[in-house]
N, C-alpha and C positions, 0 to 999 in steps of 0.2 A: 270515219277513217276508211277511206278506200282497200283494198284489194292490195292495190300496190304499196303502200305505204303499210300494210302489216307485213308482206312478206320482207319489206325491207328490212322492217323491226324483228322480225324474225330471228333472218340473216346477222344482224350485227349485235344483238340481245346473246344469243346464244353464246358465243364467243368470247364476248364480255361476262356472260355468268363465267364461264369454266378459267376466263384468265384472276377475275377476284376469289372464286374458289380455292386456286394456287394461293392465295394467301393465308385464309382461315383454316385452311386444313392442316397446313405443314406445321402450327403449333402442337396438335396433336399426336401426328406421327412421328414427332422429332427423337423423341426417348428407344423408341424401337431402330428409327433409321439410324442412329448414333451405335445401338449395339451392335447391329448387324453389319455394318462396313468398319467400323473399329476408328470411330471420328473423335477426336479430341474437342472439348468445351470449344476451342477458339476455332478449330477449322469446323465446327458445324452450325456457327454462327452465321457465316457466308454462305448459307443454303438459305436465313433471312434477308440476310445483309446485301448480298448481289443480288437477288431478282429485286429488293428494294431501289438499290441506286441504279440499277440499269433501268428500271421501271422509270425514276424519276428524273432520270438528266435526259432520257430522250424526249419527253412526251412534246415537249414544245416544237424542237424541231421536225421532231414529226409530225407532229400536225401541221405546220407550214410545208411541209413537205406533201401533205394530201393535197392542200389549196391548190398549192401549182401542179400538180404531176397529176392530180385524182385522187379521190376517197379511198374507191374502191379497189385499187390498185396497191395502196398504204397498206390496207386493212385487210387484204386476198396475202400481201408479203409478211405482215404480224401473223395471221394465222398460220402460216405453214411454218415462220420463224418457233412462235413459239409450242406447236406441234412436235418440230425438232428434237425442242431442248427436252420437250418432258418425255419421248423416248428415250434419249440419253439418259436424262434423273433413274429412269423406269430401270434398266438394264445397268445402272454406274454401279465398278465393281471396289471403286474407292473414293475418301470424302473430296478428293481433287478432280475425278473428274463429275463427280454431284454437283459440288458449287461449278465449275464449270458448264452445265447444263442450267443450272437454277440460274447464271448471268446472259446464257441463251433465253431460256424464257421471260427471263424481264425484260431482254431487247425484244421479243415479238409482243409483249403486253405495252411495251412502251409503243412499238409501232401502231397496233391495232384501236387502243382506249382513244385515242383523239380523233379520230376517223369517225368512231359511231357518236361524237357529241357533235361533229362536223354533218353529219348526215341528217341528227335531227334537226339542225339548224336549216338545211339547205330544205328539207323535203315534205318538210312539216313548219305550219303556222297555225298562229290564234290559238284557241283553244287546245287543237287537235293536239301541237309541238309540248301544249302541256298535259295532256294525258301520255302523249309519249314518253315526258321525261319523268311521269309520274310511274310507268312501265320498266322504265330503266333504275327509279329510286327501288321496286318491288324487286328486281333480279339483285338489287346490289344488299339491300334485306334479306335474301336469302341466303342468297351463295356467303355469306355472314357467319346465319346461324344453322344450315346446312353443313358446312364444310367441317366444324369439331365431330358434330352426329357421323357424319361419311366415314373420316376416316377412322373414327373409335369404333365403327361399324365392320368396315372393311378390312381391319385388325384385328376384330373378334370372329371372322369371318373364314380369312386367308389365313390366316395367323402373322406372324410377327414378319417375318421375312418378306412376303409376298403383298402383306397386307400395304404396308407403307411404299410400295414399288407401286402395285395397281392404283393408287392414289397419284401417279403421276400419267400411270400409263392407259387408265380413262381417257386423258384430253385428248387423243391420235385419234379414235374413229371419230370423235366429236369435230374435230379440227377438219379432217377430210369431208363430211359432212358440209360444215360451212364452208367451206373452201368450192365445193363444185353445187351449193345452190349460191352463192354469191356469184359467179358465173353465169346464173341460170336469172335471178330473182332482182339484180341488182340493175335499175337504169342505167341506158347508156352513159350517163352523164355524169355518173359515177366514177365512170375510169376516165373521162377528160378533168382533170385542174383547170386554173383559170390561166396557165399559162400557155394550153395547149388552144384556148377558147381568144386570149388574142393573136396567137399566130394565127388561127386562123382567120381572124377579123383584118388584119392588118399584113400580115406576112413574117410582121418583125417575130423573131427569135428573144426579142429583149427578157422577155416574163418568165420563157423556159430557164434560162440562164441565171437568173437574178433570185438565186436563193441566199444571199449574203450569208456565204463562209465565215466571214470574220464575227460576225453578231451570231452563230451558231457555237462559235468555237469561246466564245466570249460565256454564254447562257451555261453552257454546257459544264465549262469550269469551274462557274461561280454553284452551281446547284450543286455539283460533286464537291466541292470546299466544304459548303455548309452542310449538306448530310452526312458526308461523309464520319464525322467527331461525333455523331449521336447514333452511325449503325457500328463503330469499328470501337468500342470502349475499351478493350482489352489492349488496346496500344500505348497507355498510359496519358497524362496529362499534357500533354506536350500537342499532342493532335488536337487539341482546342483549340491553335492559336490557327486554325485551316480558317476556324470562321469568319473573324475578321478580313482574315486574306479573300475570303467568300464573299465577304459584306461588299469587298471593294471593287471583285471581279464585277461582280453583278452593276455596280454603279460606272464603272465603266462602259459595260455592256447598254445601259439605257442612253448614258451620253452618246453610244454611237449608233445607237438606233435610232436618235432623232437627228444626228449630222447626216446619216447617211438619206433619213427621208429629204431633209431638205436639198441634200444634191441629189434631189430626182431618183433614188432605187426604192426599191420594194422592201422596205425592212421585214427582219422576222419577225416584228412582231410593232405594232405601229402602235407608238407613245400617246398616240388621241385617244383610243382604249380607255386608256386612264383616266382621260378628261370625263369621260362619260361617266357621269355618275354612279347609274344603274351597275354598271360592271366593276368600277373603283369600290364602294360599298358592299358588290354581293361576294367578289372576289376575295375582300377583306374579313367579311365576316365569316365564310364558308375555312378559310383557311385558319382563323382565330376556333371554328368550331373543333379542327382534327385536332388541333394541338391539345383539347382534352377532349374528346368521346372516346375515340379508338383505346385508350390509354383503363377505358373501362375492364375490358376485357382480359386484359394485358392479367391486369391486379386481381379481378376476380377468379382466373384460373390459379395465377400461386396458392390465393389464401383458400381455395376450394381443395386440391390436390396437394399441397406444402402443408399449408398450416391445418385441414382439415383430414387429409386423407381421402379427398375422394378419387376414383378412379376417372380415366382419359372420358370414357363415354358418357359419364354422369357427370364429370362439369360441362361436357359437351351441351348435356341437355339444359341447363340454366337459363345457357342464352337463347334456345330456339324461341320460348313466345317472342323475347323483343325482337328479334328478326323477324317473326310473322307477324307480329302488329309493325314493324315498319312496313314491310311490303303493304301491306290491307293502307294503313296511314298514305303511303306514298301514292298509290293509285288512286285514292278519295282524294286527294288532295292536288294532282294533276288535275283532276277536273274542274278544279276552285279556283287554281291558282289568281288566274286574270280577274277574279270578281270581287277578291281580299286581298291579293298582295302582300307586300313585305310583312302586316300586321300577321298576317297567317306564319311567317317564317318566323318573327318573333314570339309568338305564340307557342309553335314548337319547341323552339331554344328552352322557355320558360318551363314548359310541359319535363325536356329532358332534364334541367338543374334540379326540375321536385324529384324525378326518378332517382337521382344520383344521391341526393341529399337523404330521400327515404332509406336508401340502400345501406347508407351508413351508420340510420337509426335503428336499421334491423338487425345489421351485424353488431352491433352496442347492447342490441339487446339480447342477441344469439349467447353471446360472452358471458352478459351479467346476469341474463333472467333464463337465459336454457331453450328460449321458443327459437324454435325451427327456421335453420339457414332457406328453409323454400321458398320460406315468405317472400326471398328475393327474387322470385319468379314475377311478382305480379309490380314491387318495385323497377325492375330493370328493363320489364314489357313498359312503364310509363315512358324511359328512354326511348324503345322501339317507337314509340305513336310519338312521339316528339320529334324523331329524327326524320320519319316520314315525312312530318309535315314541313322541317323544316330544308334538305338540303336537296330533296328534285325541285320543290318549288322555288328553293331561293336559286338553283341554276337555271331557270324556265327565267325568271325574272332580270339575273344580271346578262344572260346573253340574249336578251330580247330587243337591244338596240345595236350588238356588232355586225356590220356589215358582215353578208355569207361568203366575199373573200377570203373573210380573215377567220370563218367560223370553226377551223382547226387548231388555229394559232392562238386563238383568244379559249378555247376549251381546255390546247395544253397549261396553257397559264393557270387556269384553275385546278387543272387537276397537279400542275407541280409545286403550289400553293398547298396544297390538301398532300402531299406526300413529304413536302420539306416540314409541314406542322403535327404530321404523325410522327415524325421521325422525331423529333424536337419535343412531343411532348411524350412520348413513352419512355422517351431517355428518360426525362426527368421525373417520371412518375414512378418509372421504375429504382429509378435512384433516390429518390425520397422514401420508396417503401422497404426498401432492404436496410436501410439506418434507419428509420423506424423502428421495423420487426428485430435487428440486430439489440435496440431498447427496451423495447415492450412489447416485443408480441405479435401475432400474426394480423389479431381485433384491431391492435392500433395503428399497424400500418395501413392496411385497408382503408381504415377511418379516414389517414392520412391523408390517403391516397387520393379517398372520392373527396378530399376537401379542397385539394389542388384541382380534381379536373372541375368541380362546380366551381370554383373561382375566376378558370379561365372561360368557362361556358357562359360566366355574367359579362365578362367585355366584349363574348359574340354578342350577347342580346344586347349591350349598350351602341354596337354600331349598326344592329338594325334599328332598334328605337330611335340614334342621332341620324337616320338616313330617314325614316317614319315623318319625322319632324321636318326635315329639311323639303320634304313633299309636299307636307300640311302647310309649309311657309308658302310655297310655291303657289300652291293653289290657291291662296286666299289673295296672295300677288295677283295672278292671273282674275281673279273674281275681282278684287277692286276697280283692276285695269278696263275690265269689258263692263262694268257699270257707271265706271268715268266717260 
């Protein structure tokens, strides 16, 4: 890896840890920032709920928005975007204008995340693009099981007031920081898009122009439909019926991204994607993975601090090994990727359904035989080494055939894949566990809980196993053909 290609990693790594930290951490501090500004249950929901769906309705169009306009221009405006909002969170003197600041910060995380999957596409090949994205699995492992530790930290530290304020108001010198070496460290080529690279080829303006409004405003709705009913629950039953209305937005939206490509424009987002195997497969499985891992953590804190009585900083620590075995996992495993393949993603998957499954045998046995909830330390670190190996590798692999056009546009797609399937599956994890525990108990719902997300973790491994096979077919197609 060159010089320049680590500063770049540098530059967009950084920015990316502190925008996923804004996630892991605000479950921690929620209890303290709730008392201090005087937030009610529903209005400090949308301190999760809006940096959530602004996070997720934009990521697409902004990443098609790097393609054409530039990377590093997208990702220089998400950082100071969302810089912004976390001085406002820092300084908010009530819960309206917090979530107001926390739907700033998901508009600068939404702008920024697609840029740096866009840069490793563009800047990085072969091998090297998968130590990269094994670098990016290791930040997104930590800033995980960093962020509970930080801010139960930062709270025992500042105390209650101050402590959950400087949890937002860290990310300012960090932001300025990236902000003026991305200036510094970022190729020129970074701040031209490709539409800026055919005016200059040709003179035509067409490419600057042609970011199809109506296929942004189409993606846009449909992704706000369907998350919207799994972050807003307290609105009663009636806000489900968004989904379907979601379901249909979204199919509309694909029927006019392939009319518009065939009358000659630039769609947001080009319907051949799909056809490509490598990406239709790795897309599918990565987003069937969030719908249950995330959903782990969710559960393990209620029934740590609900049902057990631990305090913010000590379920904090639970999860740190599997955050440090994903990062150690996800770096080992960039450098593999190209020489095992999908089998190494599948592999993972199976590694995290033992950890999950373990986790459930130990709290069964926490309940009935007395030994020690810690155990769950070296169960849920087997998740960590499973997730490592499965979700930088399996992104190294499905974006290894999209043309670097479209290398923002086909990133957003995965990562709002992976945020419509957390949203979806913690809803219902979390609503399985509270009628559970509302029956039997804190041990049962848990139980419950990891029995839903190992169930959906087995139809990720079954579409990496039917994508495994569908390669094994190929290849032995290919070997008859060159022996005929």
């Amino acid at each position: 890896m060159s010089a320049g290609q680590r500063r770049i990693l540098a530059v967009m790594l950084v920015p990316m840890f502190m925008s996923l930290l804004s996630v892991s951490i605000v479950n921690v501090i929620l209890p303290d920032m709730q008392k201090s500004i005087g937030a009610s249950n529903s209005a400090i929901q949308w301190v999760l709920s809006g940096y959530t769906l602004a996070f997720g309705v934009l990521l697409v169009a902004a990443g098609r928005a790097g393609d054409l306009f530039g990377r590093g221009r997208l990702f220089v405006a998400g950082v100071s975007v969302f810089a912004l909002g976390s001085l406002i969170a820092g300084f908010a003197p009530d819960p309206v204008m917090l979530n107001v600041a926390r739907i700033v910060m998901g508009i600068g995380s939404g702008l920024l995340s697609p840029q740096g999957v866009g840069m490793l596409q563009q800047y990085f090949h072969g091998k090297i693009r998968g130590r990269a994205f094994g670098m990016f699995g290791t930040i997104v492992g930590v800033s995980v099981g960093i962020g509970p530790v930080l801010g139960g930290g930062l709270i025992a530290l500042l105390g209650e007031e101050w402590g959950w304020r400087s949890a937002f108001l860290i990310n300012v010198p960090i932001a300025v920081a990236a902000i003026v070496l991305g200036r510094f460290w970022l190729p020129p080529s970074a701040w031209r898009g490709s539409a800026a690279d055919a005016d200059h080829a040709d003179g035509s303006a067409k490419a600057r122009a042609d970011f199809d409004p109506v296929g942004l405003v189409l993606l846009s709705l449909g992704t706000l439909f369907v998350m919207l009913p799994f972050l807003e629950r307290s609105a009663g039953a009636w806000i489900y019926a968004l989904v379907p209305v979601g379901a249909v937005v979204i199919w509309l939206w694909v029927r006019w991204e392939g009319r518009y490509a065939r009358r000659g424009g630039a769609p947001m987002v080009d319907m051949i994607l799909f056809r490509t195997r490598t990406f239709a497969y790795g897309a599918s499985l990565t987003s069937m993975y969030f719908v249950g891992m995330p959903g782990v953590w969710v559960i393990v804190a209620l029934y740590l601090q609900n049902g057990l009585g631990f305090p913010a900083l000590e379920a904090g620590l639970m999860g740190l090994p599997s955050a440090l075995l994903a990062a150690v996992s996800a770096q080992a495993s960039g450098r593999v990727v190209l020489t095992y393949g999908r089998k190494m993603v599948v592999l993972g998957v199976g590694i995290a359904i033992v950890g999950v499954v373990a986790s459930a045998l130990i709290v069964l046995a926490h309940e009935d035989l007395g030994i020690s909830i810690w155990w769950m330390l070296a169960s849920l670190g087997l998740t960590g080494v499973g997730q490592g190996m499965a979700i930088s590798p399996n992104q190294t692999l499905t974006l290894a055939d999209v043309p670097v056009e479209y290398a923002g546009s086909s990133g957003g797609v995965m990562q709002t894949g992976q945020r419509v399937g957390t949203a979806i599956g913690i809803a219902i994890v979390t609503a399985l566990f509270f009628v559970v525990q509302g029956m039997a108990g804190y041990g049962a719902a848990i139980v419950a809980g990891f029995g839903f997300i190992a169930a959906v973790m087995v139809f990720a491994a079954i579409i990496g196993i039917v994508d495994l096979a569908r390669r094994r077919a190929k290849d032995r197609q290919r070997a008859a053909v060159a022996e005929g």
